[in-house]
Each structure stands twice: as structure tokens, then as C-alpha cells.
TORFI-461562 format. One record per residue (C-alpha): x negated, y negated, z negated. Coordinates in steps of 0.2 Angstrom, whole numbers, padded with zeros to 4 digits, always signed. Layout:
// residues N
XYZ...
//
This chain:
// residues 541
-0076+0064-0175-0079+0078-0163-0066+0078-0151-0069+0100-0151-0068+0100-0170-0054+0087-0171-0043+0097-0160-0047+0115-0163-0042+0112-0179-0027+0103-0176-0024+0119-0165-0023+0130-0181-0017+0116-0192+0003+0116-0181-0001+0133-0171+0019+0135-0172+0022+0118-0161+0010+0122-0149+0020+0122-0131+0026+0139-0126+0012+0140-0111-0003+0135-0121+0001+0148-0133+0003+0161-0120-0013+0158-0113-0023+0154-0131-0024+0136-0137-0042+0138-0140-0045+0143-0124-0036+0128-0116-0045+0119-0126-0064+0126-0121-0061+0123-0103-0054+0105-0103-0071+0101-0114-0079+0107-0098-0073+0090-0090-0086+0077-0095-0089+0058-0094-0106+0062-0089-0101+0074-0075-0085+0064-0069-0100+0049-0068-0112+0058-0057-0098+0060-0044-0093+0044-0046-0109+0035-0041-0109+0047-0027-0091+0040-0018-0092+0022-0024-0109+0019-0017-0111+0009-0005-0115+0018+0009-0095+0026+0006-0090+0007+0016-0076+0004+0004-0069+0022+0010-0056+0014+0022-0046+0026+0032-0054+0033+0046-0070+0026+0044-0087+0037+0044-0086+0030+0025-0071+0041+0023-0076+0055+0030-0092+0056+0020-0082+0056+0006-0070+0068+0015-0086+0078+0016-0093+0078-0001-0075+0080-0008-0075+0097+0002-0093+0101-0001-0087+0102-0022-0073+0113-0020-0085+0124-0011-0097+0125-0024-0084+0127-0037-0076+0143-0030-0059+0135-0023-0052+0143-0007-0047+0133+0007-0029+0135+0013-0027+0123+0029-0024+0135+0041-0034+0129+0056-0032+0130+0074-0048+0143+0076-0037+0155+0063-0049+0150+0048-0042+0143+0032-0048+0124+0029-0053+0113+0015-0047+0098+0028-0029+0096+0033-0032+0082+0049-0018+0072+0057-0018+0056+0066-0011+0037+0062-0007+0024+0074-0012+0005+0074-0002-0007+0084-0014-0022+0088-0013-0038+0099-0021-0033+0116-0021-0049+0128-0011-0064+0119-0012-0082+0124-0001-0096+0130-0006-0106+0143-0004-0123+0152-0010-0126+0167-0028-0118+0166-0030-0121+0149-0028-0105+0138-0021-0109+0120-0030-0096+0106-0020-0085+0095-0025-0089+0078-0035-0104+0080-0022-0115+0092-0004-0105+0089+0003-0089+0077+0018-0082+0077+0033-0079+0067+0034-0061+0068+0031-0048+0084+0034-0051+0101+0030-0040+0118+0027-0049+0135+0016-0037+0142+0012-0046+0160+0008-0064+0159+0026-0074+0162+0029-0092+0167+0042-0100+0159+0050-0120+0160+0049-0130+0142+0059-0141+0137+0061-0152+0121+0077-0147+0111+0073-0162+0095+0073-0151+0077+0083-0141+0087+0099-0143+0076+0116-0142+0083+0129-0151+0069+0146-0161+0066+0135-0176+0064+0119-0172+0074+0117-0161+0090+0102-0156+0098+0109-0146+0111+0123-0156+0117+0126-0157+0137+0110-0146+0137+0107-0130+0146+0089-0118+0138+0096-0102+0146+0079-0093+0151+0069-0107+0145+0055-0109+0131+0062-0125+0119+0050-0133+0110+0058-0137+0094+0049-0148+0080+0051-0141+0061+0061-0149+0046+0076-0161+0050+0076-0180+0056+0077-0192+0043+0081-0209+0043+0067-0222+0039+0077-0224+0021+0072-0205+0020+0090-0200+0022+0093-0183+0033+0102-0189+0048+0114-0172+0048+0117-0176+0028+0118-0192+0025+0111-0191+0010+0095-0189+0000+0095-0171+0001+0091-0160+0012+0104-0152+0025+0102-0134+0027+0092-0135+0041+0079-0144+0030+0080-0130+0018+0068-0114+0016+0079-0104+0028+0082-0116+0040+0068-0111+0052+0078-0094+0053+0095-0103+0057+0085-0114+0069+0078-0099+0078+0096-0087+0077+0104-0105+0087+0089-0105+0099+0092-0086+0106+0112-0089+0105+0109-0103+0118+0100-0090+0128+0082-0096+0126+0069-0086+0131+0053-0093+0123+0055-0103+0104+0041-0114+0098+0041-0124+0082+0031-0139+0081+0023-0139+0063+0028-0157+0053+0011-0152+0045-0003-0164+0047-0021-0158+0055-0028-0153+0040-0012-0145+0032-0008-0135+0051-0026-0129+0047-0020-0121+0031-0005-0115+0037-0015-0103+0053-0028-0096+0037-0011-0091+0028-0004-0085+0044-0019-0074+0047-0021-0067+0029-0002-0062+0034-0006-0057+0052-0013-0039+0044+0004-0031+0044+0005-0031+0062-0010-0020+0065-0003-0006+0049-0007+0012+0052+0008+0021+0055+0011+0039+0056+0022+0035+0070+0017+0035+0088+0025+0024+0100+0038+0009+0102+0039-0004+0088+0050-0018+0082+0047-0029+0094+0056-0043+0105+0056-0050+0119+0058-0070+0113+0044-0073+0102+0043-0089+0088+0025-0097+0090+0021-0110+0079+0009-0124+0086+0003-0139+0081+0008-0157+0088-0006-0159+0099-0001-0142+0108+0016-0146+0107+0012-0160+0117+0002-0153+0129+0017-0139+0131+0029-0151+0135+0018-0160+0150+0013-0176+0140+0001-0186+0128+0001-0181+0109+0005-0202+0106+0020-0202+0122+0027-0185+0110+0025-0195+0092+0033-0210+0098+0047-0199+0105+0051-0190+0087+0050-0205+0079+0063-0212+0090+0075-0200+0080+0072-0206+0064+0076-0223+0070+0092-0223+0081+0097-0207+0071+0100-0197+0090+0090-0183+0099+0081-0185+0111+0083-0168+0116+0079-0165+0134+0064-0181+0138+0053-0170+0138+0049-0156+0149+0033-0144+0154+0027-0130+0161+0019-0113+0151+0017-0095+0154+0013-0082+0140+0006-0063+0139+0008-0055+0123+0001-0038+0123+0005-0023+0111-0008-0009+0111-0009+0007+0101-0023+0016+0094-0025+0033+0086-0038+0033+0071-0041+0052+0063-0041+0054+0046-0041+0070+0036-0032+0074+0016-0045+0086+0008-0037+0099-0003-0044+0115-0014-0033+0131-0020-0031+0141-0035-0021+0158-0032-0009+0159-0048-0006+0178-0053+0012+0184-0057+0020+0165-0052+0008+0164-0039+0020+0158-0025+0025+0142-0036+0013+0127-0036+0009+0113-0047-0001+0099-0038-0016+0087-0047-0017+0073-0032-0027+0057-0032-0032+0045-0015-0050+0044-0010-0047+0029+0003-0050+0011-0003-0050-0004+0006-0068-0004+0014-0081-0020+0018-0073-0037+0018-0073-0048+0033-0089-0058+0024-0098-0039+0021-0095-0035+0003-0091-0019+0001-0076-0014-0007-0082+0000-0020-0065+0008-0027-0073+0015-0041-0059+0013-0050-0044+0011-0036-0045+0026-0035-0063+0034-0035-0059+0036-0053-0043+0048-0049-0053+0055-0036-0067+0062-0048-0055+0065-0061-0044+0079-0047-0064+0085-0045-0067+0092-0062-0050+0097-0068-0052+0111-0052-0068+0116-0058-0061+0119-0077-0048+0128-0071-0059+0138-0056-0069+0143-0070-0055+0148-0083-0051+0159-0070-0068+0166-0066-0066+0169-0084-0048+0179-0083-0037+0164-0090-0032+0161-0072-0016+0151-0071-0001+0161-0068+0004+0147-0055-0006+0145-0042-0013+0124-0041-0018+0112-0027-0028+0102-0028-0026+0086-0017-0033+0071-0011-0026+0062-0001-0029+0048+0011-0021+0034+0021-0014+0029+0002-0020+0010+0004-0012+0009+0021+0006+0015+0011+0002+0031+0004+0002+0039+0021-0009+0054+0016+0004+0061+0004+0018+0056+0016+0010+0067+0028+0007+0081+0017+0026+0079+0009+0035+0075+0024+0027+0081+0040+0014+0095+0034+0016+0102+0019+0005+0119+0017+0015+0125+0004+0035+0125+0004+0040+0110-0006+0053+0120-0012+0039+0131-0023+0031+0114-0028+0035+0114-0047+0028+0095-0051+0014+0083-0046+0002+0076-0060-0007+0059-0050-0020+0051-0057-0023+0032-0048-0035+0017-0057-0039+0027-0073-0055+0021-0086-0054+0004-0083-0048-0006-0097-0035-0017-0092-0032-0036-0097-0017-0030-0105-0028-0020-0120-0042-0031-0118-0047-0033-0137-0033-0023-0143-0035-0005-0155-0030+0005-0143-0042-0003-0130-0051+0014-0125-0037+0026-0130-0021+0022-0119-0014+0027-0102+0002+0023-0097+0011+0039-0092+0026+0033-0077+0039+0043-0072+0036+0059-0084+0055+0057-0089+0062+0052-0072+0069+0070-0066+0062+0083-0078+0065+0081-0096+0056+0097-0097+0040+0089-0092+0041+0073-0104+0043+0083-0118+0026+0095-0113+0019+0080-0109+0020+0069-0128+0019+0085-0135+0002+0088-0127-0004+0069-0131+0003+0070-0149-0006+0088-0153-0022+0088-0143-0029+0071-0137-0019+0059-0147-0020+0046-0134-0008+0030-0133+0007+0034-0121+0012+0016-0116+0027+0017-0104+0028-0001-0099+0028+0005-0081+0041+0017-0084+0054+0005-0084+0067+0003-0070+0067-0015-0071+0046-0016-0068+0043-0033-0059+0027-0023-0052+0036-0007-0047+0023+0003-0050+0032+0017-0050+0033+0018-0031+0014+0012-0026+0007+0029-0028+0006+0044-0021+0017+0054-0031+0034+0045-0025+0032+0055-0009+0036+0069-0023+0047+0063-0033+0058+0057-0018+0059+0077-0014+0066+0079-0034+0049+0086-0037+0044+0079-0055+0029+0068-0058+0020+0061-0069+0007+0046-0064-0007+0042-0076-0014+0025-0074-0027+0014-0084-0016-0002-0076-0022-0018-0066-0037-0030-0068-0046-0045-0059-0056-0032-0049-0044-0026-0041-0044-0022-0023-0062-0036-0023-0078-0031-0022-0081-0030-0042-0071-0013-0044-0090-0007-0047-0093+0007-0058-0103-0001-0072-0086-0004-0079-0078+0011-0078-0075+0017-0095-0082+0036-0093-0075+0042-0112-0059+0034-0107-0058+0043-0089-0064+0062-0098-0049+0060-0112-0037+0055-0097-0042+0070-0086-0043+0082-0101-0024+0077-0107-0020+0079-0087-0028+0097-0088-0022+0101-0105-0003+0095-0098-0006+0106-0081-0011+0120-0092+0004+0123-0101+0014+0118-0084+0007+0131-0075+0005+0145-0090+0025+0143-0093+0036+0158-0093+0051+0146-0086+0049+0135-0070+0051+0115-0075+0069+0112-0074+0075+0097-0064+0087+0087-0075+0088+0069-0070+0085+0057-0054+0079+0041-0065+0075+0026-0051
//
């Protein structure tokens, strides 16, 4: 059936239930402009910003810029007035602002004239600043364990000294832990007990930790690539400038053959010493000592990055706002050169923001101009942790909060997900999260639009608080909702694609995407059209 035909007649069909905006403005007209959104349309722009000459779109990358660019060059064209006041006097579609990366600078440990790797010959167990090279005495402190039964730091002095500690506990040769007694493990064998070994070290006043791995060559191997997929939260963008978290007695983790070479002798002298332990059951804390220095160097970086935002003047409500928002960044080319796409994370919001501006620019070039003014925002920085709309809600925002009536986010919408893979519904769900969260206002306009224009499946398996995914709070509208500004977030939910080189759009769903973006402008229509302001009932985590 004809979506125009279905629903204009379900518009006469229950005219009296129609919400209180839509009727003010005509049904039928709300309904002649959201036909205006198209798969077609919402396509073409979409195999403009997940091309591959977009790079993946990461923040602060020409990639995002050109899409900064073509976002900006499409409110243009549309008839959407910039509002970024910027520093010439002239009103913007851009709203700039810098982040901040910390990176590793100069980082090695050194013995003698041989410098140790970062990455390939040590890692570390969280951040550390030594900023000019320091040298430092080793010495080894056993599993580094002090206990009833077993103590590794008995008549021994590590104030201002790096101990080399080795991992695990010692065990006898019946595989018995020496601290136990038993089969089981002791709590310094357990999970934690590399943090209660570390906590001990630094009460003893040492300056330096490093754990020996109990891996083998091939297993300490593994453990660096885990360590490296892991190292990317030290370099995060922040919107901070300045000091970080950082200590001054660092925990590097080094295999045997460095922790050999630490402690001034051969890896075979070392193994022979460890298994000492095992077979008198006593430390041999102490035999061996060495000579290292370390530089661990912290540096900053600013990378410029721009949210891109277009404006509609409301009439008599004009100075409240209802926000559409989606992010444009994704997460750019992998380290083997694929590039990372986004079409539908969030490329697909993105286009989605595009064309519910132009139905509403041209309702109002038609004079059914919102009564509300609307912003239209894209944000960046979302991928990074949806520092964009952080930004924009927390540091910058061009209009008060306080006149900010709701935010309607679209993220990941026209993919199919393997959720409703095969199932009725498969190309006519979205789940709608946080709708009922702080207005109930708002999630009654919103199933009352579903239920009598676009009949779409409203799955709130996201909405729940107890959500193992959280999805609630990985997009951009949180940064609302934590002002009590109410929300609602559409979203197709999660695939095998996601954040890989396949989120392509070939498998974008376009008929999918257009009923999502026309229930979002149907939705906005009657938000904005309203004669009462959303009221804000509830604070739902």
C-alpha cells in the first residue's frame, strides 16, 4: 500500500486522536512534508559521506572536515540560517573547539646501552610520567609477597629502588602454593593479586615496579598485542587541556629475558634462582640486583574539530528549541588500511538529520513554519565519547539549555539487526530509548505518532535500566538527558559490521531509514507545533 494513501486516510479515519500539535498545524500537511524525506534522497547523501575518500570520518581528520563541509554546504542550499556566532561577527554553520590527546613522547627502559621497546620489549599497567631520563637500582623482591608463611620482603630495604617482582605465587613442586599450603591458590595468586602486589610495593617505598610475566615466549607475545589493543585509552581525546592521572612509580611488565637482563644477569642464572623457591619453599628475595634508568614522557596535542549545525527561527515560541542531533564522526582507516565507512554508525543518522531540516525548511518556505524554532545538530567527537554534544551541552551551548525543550537523536538506523534477522518485523522496527525517562509527555506523543501515522514496531528492549549494553548512555543525547532535557534515541540496533570495515552502505536498508526519519519528523512536528512546552515528569536512569 501506499504509505501517502495509507496514512492520509488513517488521518480522516481517527482525526479526533490526532495529537494536539498535528492538528494545529493540519495533519495532512505534516504529512505532505515528511513524504518529502525519501530513501532515494537519504541514499544520495549517503554515498556521498561513507565514501571512501571520507577516511572513516575520524575526528579531526581532513575526512571529517569534508564531511563537516558538505554537511554545511546542504544547510546552505536548503535555506537554513547559521547561528554560530563567530569571532569575525558573522553567524556560522560551524561551531569549532579543540580536544587534547595525551600521547607517549620518549618512553624506554634502559640497561646499560641497551634500550628496551615500549610495546615490543615491556608495557605498562596503567600511566606513569618520568619526564627526564632517571636511573634507578633493581633489585629482586621474589613474587613479591609479604605473608604469615612466606615473606618476600623480610630484612629488606626497596625505598627508592625499582623491584623486579615475578607474577603468580611460588608453588611447591607437588603444585601446592607455598603461602597456602594447599591446592588452591592464595590471594596473591588470585585475579587481584597483581594489584595487592603493586599496593605492597609502593608501601615499601619503591620507586619503580616491574612484573616479570609467568608467561611463556609465545604467551608473553599475546599478552603485548592484548596490551596494545588496550594501550588506545591513553592517547583519548579529551576536552580537557593539561595534567592527567598520572604517577610517578610506573608498573611495567617485562618478560623473563628482560627481567633477566634488569636484574644484571643470565636468563638461565634468573630461572634457576625462581625455581629455587618452589623447591626450598623460601625467597630469594634480594640475590639479585641490577642497574636501569627510565624516561616516560607525556605529551599533549590539540586536534581541531568542528559540530556543524543549521537553524530554523520558530514563530510565536521561537525562543524554545527542540534539537534533531546525530554524529557524523566514525572511526576512520584501520592500521592494515581499510577504511572504516560508518554508513550506518552513524552516517545513516547523519543523512537522516539532513533531510528532516529540508522538510521542515520547506514547510516553512510554505508558511507551516514550526512555532518552535529547531536545531539541527551534528555533532562530532561522538566515537572518542560523545565529546561533540559534551561540548555543545556542557561548555558551548548556542542556545540556553534552559529553552531546549527535547533532543530526538538518531544513531545506527536502517540496518537490520541480528536480533530481527528473519523476523516479521524485520524492516519495520526501531527501538525507541528513553522516550519515557523524564517526560511522559513525550512518550505518549511519541506511540501516539507510531500507532497513527507510520505504524512502525516500537521495541524498548534498550529502554530498560537493567540493559547489559547500556545503550541508553553511548549516544549523544545523554549529554541532554543529564541536563533533564527529554530524549528520545532511535536506533536500528547492533550487527557484525559494527565499528569493521563492512558497515558499507549496500546494506543499508534505505525504506527502513525514510520510515525512521519520517516518524522522527512527524514526532518533532507535533513537539514543536504544541501549544504546551513538554513537561518534565520523571528522572528514569
Amino acid at each position: 500500500m501506499n504509505p501517502s494513501v495509507r496514512l492520509t486516510a488513517f488521518t480522516v479515519l481517527l482525526g479526533g486522536l490526532i495529537p494536539v500539535g498535528i492538528q494545529a498545524q493540519a495533519p495532512n500537511k505534516a504529512l505532505d512534508f515528511a513524504q518529502t524525506i525519501t530513501a532515494a534522497d537519504l541514499e544520495k547523501h549517503l554515498r556521498v559521506l561513507a565514501a571512501d575518500d571520507m577516511q572513516g570520518r575520524e575526528t579531526g581528520t581532513p575526512g571529517q572536515k569534508r564531511a563537516a563541509e558538505y554537511i554545511a554546504k546542504q544547510f546552505t542550499a536548503d535555506g537554513l540560517k547559521p547561528i554560530v556566532p563567530g569571532t569575525d561577527g558573522t553567524l556560522s554553520y560551524s561551531q569549532p573547539f579543540s580536544l587534547y590527546r595525551k600521547t607517549w613522547g620518549e618512553f624506554y627502559v634502559k640497561v646499560g646501552d641497551k634500550k628496551m621497546v615500549y610495546g615490543t620489549d615491556f608495557t605498562t599497567n596503567g600511566l606513569v610520567s618520568i619526564p627526564t631520563e632517571t636511573a634507578y637500582e633493581t633489585v629482586f623482591v621474589g613474587y613479591g609477597i609479604s605473608d604469615a608463611k612466606y615473606d618476600d620482603y623480610a630484612n629488606l630495604d626497596v625505598k627508592g629502588k625499582a623491584v623486579v617482582i615475578l607474577d603468580g605465587e611460588p608453588k611447591m613442586a607437588n603444585g601446592q602454593s607455598v603461602v597456602g599450603g594447599s591446592a588452591d591458590p592464595s590471594k596473591w595468586g588470585l585475579a587481584d593479586g597483581l594489584r595487592a602486589k603493586t599496593s605492597l610495593a609502593k608501601d615499601k617505598g619503591a620507586a619503580q615496579i616491574l612484573v616479570i610475566s609467568a608467561e611463556s615466549v609465545e604467551g608473553y607475545k599475546q599478552l603485548l598485542a592484548q596490551r596494545s589493543a588496550m594501550q588506545g585509552r591513553f592517547n583519548r581525546l579529551s576536552l580537557k587541556s593539561g595534567a592527567e592521572n598520572t604517577g610517578s612509580v610506573g608498573v611495567f611488565l617485562v618478560s623473563q629475558e628482560v627481567g633477566a637482563m634488569l636484574l644484571g644477569t643470565k636468563a638461565a642464572t634468573f630461572k634457576k634462582t625462581v625455581e629455587q623457591i618452589g623447591r626450598t619453599g623460601k625467597t630469594t628475595a634480594g640475590s639479585l640486583k641490577g642497574q636501569m634508568s627510565v624516561k616516560a614522557e607525556r605529551k599533549e596535542e590539540a586536534v581541531q574539530t568542528e559540530n556543524v549545525m543549521g537553524f530554523i527561527e520558530g514563530s510565536d515560541k521561537k525562543e524554545e528549541v527542540v534539537i534533531i542531533s546525530a554524529h557524523y564522526d566514525h572511526i576512520g582507516v584501520s592500521a592494515d588500511g581499510q577504511v572504516n565507512n560508518g554508513a550506518n554508525d552513524d552516517g545513516s543518522g547523519t543523512v537522516s538529520v539532513l533531510e528532516i531540516a529540508q522538510a521542515f525548511q520547506e514547510a516553512k518556505n510554505a508558511g507551516n513554519g514550526p512555532r518552535r524554532s529547531m536545531l539541527f545538530l551534528t555533532v562530532t567527537g561522538e566515537e572518542k565519547g560523545l565529546l561533540g554534544s559534551q561540548y555543545y551541552a556542557d561548555m558551548s551551548p548556542v542556545l540556553p539549555l534552559a529553552n531546549t525543550v527535547c533532543d530526538l537523536n538518531i544513531d545506527m538506523v536502517g540496518r537490520v539487526d541480528d536480533l530481527h534477522q528473519g523476523k516479521a518485523d524485520s524492516t519495520n522496527y526501531i527501538y525507541a530509548i528513553g522516550s519515557d525517562k523524564l517526560s511522559s509527555d513525550l512518550h505518549k506523543i511519541s506511540e501516539a505518532t507510531n500507532q497513527q501515522y507510520t505504524q512502525m514496531s516500537l521495541d524498548y528492549k534498550y529502554n530498560e535500566p537493567n540493559d547489559p549494553e547500556r545503550i541508553y548512555y553511548r549516544s549523544d543525547h545523554y549529554n541532554f538527558a543529564k541536563n533533564r532535557i527529554p530524549i528520545i534515541f532511535y536506533f536500528n540496533g547492533l550487527h557484525s559490521d559494527y565499528h569493521k570495515p563492512g558497515d558499507d552502505v549496500e546494506k543499508i536498508n534505505f525504506k527502513l531509514a525514510e520510515k525512521t526519519a519520517r516518524l522522527v519528523f512527524l514526532t518533532a512536528w507535533d513537539v514543536v507545533n504544541r501549544d504546551q512546552r513538554l513537561v518534565v515528569d520523571s528522572y528514569k536512569k
